[in-house]
Each structure stands twice: as C-alpha cells, then as structure tokens.
C-alpha positions as protocol buffer text, in pm:
chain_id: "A"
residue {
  index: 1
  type: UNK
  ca { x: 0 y: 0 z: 0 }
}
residue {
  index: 2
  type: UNK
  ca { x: 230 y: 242 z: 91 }
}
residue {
  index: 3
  type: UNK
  ca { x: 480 y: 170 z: -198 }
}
residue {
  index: 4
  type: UNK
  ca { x: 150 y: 246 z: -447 }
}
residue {
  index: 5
  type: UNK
  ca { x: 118 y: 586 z: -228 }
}
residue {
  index: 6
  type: UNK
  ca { x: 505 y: 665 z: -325 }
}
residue {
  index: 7
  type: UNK
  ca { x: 395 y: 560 z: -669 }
}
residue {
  index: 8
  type: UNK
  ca { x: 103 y: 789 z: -757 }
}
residue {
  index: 9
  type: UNK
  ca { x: 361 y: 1064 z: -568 }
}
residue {
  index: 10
  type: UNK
  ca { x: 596 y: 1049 z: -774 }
}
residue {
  index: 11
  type: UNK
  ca { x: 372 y: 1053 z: -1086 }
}
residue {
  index: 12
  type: UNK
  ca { x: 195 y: 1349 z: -960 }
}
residue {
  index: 13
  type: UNK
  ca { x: 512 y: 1500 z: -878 }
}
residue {
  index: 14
  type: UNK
  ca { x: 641 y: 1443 z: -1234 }
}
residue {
  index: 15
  type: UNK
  ca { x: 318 y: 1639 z: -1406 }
}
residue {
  index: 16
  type: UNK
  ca { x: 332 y: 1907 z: -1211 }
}
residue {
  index: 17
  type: UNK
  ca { x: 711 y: 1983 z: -1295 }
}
residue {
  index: 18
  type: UNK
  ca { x: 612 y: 1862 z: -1687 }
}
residue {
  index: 19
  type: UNK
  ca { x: 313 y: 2111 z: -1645 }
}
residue {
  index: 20
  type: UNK
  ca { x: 603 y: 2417 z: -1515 }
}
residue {
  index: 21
  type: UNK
  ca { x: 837 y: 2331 z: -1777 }
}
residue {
  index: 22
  type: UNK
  ca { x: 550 y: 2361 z: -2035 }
}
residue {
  index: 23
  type: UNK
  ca { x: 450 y: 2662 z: -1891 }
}
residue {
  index: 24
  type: UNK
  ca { x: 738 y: 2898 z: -1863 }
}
residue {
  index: 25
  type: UNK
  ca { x: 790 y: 2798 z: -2260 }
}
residue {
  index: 26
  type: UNK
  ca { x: 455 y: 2871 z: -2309 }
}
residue {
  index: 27
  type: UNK
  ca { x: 487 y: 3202 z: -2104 }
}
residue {
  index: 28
  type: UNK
  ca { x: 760 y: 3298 z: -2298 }
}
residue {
  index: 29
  type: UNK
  ca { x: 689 y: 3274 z: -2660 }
}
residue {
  index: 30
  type: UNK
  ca { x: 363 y: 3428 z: -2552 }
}
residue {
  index: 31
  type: UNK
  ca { x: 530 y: 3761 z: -2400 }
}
residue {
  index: 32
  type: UNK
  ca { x: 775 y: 3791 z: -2644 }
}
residue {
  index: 33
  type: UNK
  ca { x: 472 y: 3723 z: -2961 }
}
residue {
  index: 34
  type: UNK
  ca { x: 286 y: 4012 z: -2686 }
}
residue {
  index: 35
  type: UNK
  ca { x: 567 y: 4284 z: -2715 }
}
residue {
  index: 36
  type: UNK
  ca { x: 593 y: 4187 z: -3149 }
}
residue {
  index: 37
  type: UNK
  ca { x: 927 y: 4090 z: -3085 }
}
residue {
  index: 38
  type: UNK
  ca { x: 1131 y: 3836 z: -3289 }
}
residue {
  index: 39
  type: UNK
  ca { x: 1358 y: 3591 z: -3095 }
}
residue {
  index: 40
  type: UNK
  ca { x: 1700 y: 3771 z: -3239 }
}
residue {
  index: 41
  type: UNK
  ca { x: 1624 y: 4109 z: -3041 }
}
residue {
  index: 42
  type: UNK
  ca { x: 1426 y: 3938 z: -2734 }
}
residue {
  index: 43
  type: UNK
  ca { x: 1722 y: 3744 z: -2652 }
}
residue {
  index: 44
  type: UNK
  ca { x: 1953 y: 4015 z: -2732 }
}
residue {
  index: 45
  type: UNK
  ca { x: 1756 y: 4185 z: -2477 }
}
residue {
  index: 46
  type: UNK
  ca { x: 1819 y: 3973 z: -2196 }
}
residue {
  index: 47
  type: UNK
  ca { x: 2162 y: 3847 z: -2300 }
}
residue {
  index: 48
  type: UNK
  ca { x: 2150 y: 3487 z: -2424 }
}
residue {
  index: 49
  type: UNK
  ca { x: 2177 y: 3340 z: -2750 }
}
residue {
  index: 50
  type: UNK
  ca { x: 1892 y: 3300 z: -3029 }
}
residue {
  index: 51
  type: UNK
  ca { x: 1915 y: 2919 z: -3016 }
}
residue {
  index: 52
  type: UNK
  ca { x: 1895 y: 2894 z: -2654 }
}
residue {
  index: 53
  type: UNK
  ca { x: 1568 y: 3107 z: -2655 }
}
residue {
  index: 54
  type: UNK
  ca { x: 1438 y: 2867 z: -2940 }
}
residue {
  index: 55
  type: UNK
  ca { x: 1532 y: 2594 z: -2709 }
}
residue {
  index: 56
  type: UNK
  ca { x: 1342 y: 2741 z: -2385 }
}
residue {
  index: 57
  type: UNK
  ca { x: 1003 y: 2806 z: -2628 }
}
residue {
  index: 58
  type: UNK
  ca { x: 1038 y: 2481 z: -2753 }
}
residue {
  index: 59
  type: UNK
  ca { x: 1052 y: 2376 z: -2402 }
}
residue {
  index: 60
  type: UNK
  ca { x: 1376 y: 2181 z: -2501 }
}
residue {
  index: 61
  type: UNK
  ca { x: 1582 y: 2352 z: -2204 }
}
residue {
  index: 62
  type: UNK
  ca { x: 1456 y: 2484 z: -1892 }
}
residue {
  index: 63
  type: UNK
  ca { x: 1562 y: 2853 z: -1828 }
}
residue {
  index: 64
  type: UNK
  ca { x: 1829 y: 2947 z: -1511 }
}
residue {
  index: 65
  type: UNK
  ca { x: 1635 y: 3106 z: -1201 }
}
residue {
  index: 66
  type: UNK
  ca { x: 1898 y: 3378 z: -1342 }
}
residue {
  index: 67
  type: UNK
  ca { x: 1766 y: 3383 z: -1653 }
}
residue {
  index: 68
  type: UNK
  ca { x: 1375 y: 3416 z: -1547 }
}
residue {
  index: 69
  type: UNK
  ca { x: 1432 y: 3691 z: -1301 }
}
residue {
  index: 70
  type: UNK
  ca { x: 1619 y: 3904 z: -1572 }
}
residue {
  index: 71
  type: UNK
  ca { x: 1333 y: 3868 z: -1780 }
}
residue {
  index: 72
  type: UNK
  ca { x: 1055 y: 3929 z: -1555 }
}
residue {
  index: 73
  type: UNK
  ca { x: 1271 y: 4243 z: -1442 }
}
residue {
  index: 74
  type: UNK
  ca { x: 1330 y: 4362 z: -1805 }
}
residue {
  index: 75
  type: UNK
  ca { x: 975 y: 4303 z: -1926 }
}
residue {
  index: 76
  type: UNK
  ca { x: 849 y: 4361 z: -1601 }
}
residue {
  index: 77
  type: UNK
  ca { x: 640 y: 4074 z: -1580 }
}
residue {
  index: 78
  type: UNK
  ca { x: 572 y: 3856 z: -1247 }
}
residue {
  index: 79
  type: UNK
  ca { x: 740 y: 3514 z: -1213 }
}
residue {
  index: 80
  type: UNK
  ca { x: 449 y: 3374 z: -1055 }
}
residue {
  index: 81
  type: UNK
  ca { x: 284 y: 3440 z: -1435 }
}
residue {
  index: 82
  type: UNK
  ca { x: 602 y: 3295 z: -1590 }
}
residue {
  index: 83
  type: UNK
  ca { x: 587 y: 2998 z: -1359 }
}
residue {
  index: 84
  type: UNK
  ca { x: 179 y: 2943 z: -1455 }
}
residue {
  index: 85
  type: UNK
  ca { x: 121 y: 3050 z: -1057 }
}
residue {
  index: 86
  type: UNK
  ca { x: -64 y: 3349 z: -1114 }
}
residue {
  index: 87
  type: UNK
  ca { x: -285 y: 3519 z: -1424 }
}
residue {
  index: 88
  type: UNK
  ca { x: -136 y: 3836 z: -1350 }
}
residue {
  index: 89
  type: UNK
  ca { x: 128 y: 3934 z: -1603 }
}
residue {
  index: 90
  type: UNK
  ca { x: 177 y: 4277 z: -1506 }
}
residue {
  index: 91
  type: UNK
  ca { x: 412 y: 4300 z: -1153 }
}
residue {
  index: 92
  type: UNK
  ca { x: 338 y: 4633 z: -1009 }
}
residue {
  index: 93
  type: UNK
  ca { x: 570 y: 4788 z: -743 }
}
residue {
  index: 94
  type: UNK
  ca { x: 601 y: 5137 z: -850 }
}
residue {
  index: 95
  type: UNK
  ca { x: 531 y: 5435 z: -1024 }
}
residue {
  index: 96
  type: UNK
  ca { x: 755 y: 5380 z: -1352 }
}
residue {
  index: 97
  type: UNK
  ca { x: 580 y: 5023 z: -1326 }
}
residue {
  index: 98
  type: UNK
  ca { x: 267 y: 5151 z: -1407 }
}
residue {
  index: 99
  type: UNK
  ca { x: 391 y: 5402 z: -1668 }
}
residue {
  index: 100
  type: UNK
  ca { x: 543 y: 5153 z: -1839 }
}
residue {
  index: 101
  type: UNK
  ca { x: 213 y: 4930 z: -1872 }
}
residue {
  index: 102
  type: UNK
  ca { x: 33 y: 5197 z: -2037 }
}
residue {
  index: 103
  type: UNK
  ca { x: 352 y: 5281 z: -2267 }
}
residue {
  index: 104
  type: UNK
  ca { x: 400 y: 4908 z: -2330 }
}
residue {
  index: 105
  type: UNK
  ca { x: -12 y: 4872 z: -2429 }
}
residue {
  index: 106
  type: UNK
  ca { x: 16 y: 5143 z: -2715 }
}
C-alpha cells in the first residue's frame, strides 16, 4: 500500500514539474509574440543566444532562475505568471511600473 502511495507521488510530482516546464515555454513565446518581438532582439535583450531562446520556447531547455528573473525584471512581468502561478502578467511595485504598462499597451 504504501509503496503504491510513493507511486502515484511520484507521478503526480512528475506532471506538475512537466506542467512548469511547459508553462514557462509557453509564457515565454507568448510575452515575447505580446511585445511583437522576434527571438533575435528578445534574446539580445536579456543576453542569451537566439538558439537557446528557441530551445526554452520549444521547451527543449529549462531557463536558469537567473535567466527568469532578468526577464521578468526587463519586461516587467511577475514570475508567478512565468511559472503558470498566477494570471497576472503585469508585476506592479512602482510608479515607472505603471507608466510603463500603459507605454507598453500602445
């Protein structure tokens, strides 16, 4: 019994990170399709290479911590949306925050 409980654990553990991983590509491509840019200048932006973006979209590679915080700073976006946690794209601390959402929605 309890080696069926570790079982169905382990699976459930296993979609969950397959449903992250899926995600954050997902999150990605979607923001960078949402600001009309192509891969070359999104991952110019944030300092990686066009192949290893390609890879993250494709949900090939999962992206560094590193990597998803400079994003979410740069596009100011939350990483509970990049991570699927939250609906809420839009992080909101301060004042040049919410000057750049109504910049960024023109």
């Amino acid at each position: 019994m309890i080696f069926i409980i570790c079982d169905i654990l382990i699976i459930a553990f296993k979609e969950v990170d397959n449903m992250q991983e899926s995600s954050i590509s997902e999150k990605i491509k979607e923001l960078r399709t949402d600001l009309k840019m192509n891969q070359k200048n999104f991952s110019a932006a944030i300092g990686i290479r066009q192949s290893t973006l390609s890879s993250y979209e494709n949900g090939v590679v999962t992206p560094s911590n590193d990597v998803l915080l400079t994003i979410a700073q740069k596009f100011h976006v939350s990483l509970d949306w990049l991570f699927g946690l939250s609906e809420n794209k839009v992080q909101i601390s301060t004042l040049s925050d919410i000057i750049w959402v109504f910049i960024a929605d023109e």
